[in-house]
C-alpha positions as CSV (number, residue, x, y, z in Angstrom):
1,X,-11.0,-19.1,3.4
2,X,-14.2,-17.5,3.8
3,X,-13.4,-14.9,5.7
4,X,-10.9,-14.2,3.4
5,X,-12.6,-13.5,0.6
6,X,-15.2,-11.7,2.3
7,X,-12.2,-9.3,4.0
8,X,-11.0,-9.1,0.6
9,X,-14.4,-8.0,-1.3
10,X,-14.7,-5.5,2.1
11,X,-11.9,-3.4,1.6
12,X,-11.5,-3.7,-2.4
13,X,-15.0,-1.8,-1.7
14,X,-13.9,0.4,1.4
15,X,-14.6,4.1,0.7
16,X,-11.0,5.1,0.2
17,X,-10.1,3.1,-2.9
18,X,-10.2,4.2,-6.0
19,X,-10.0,3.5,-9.5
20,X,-7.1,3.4,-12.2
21,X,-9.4,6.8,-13.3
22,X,-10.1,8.0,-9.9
23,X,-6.3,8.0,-9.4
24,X,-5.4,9.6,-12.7
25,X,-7.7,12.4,-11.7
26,X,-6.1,12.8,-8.3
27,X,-2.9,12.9,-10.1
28,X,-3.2,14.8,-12.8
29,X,-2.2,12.7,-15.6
30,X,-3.6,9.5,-18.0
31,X,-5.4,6.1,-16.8
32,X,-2.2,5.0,-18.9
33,X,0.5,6.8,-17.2
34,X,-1.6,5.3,-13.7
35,X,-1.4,1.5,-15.3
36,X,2.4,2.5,-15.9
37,X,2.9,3.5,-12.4
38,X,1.4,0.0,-10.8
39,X,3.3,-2.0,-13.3
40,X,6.8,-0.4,-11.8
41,X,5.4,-1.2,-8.1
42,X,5.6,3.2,-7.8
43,X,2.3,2.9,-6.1
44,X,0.3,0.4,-4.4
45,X,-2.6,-1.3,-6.3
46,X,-4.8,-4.0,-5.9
47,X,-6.6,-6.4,-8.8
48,X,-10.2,-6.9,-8.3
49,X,-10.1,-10.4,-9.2
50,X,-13.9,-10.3,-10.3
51,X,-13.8,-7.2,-12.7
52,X,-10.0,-7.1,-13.5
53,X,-9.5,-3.7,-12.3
54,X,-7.3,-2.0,-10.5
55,X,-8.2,-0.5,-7.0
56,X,-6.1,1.7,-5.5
57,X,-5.8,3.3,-1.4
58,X,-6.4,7.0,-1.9
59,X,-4.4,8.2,0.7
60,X,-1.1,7.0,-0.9
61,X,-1.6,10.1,-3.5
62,X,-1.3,12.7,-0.2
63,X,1.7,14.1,0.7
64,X,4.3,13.2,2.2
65,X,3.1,9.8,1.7
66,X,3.2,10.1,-2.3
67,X,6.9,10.5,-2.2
68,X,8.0,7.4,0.3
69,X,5.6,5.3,-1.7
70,X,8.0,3.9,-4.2
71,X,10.7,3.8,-1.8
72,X,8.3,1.6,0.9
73,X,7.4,-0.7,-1.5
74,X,11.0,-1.4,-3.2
75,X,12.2,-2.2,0.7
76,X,8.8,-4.5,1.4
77,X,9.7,-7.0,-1.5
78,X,6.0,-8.6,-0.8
79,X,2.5,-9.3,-2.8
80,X,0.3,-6.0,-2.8
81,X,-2.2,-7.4,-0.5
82,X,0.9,-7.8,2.0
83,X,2.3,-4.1,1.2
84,X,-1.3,-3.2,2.3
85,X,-1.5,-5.0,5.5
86,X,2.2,-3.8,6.8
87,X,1.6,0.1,6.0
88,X,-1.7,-0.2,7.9
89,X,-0.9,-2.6,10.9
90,X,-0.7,-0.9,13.7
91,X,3.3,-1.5,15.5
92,X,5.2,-1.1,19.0
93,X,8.2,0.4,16.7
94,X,6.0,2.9,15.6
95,X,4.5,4.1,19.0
96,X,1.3,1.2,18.2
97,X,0.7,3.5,14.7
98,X,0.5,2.1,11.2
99,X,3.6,3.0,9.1
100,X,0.9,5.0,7.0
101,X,0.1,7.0,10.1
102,X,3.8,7.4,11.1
103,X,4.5,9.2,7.5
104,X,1.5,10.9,7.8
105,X,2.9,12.4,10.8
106,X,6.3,13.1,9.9
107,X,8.5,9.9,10.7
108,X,8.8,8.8,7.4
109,X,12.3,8.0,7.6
110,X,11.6,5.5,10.4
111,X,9.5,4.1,8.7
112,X,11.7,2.9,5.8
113,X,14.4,1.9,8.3
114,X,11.8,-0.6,10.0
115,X,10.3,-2.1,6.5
116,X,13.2,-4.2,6.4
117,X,13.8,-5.7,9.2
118,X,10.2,-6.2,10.1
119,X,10.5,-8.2,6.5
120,X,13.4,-10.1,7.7
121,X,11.6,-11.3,10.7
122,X,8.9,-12.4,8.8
123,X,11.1,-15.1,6.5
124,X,12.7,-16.1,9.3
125,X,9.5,-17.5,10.4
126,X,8.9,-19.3,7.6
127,X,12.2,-20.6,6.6
């Protein structure tokens, strides 16, 4: 549970997170409009449960990450902190990249065909 936490605290402080602010800047538009964008699950975002603010991975703003974003995360249908973990696992599907990685370089579209049934594979574990 520890090690949790302290993971947690770790990469809510890693160097490429930013804040609701930070991202409005890198986007060109409002802290507001950002807010709106994390309530519709359009980008990924994280609550700092000790200052109630949102963190968010800064590389999700490049292209052509930016544009699968919303589409990623619809297909995931998990918690944020699980959204997280899958786009920056490393997987045999992917060549032993992270999905963020793959779009990074151009398979985007495989990508989104493997969020589902790695997602599939994981409740049929659990059921």
């Amino acid at each position: 549970m520890q090690g949790d936490r302290n993971y947690i605290r770790e990469r809510l402080a890693a160097l490429d997170m930013v804040s609701g602010e930070q991202a409005a800047d890198l986007l060109g538009i409002s802290s507001a409009d950002v807010e709106l964008l994390v309530e519709a699950r359009l980008c990924l975002a994280l609550k700092n449960g000790i200052t109630h603010d949102w963190r968010l991975p800064r590389w999700q703003f490049e292209q052509p990450l930016w544009s699968l974003m919303p589409q990623i995360l619809a297909k995931l249908e998990t918690s944020r902190w699980g959204a997280l973990a899958w786009l920056e696992t490393p997987l045999g599907g992917l060549g032993g990249v992270s999905p963020r990685t793959a779009v990074e370089r151009g398979q985007g579209a495989r990508v989104l065909q493997m969020a589902i049934p790695l997602l599939v594979k994981i409740r049929s574990r659990t059921a």
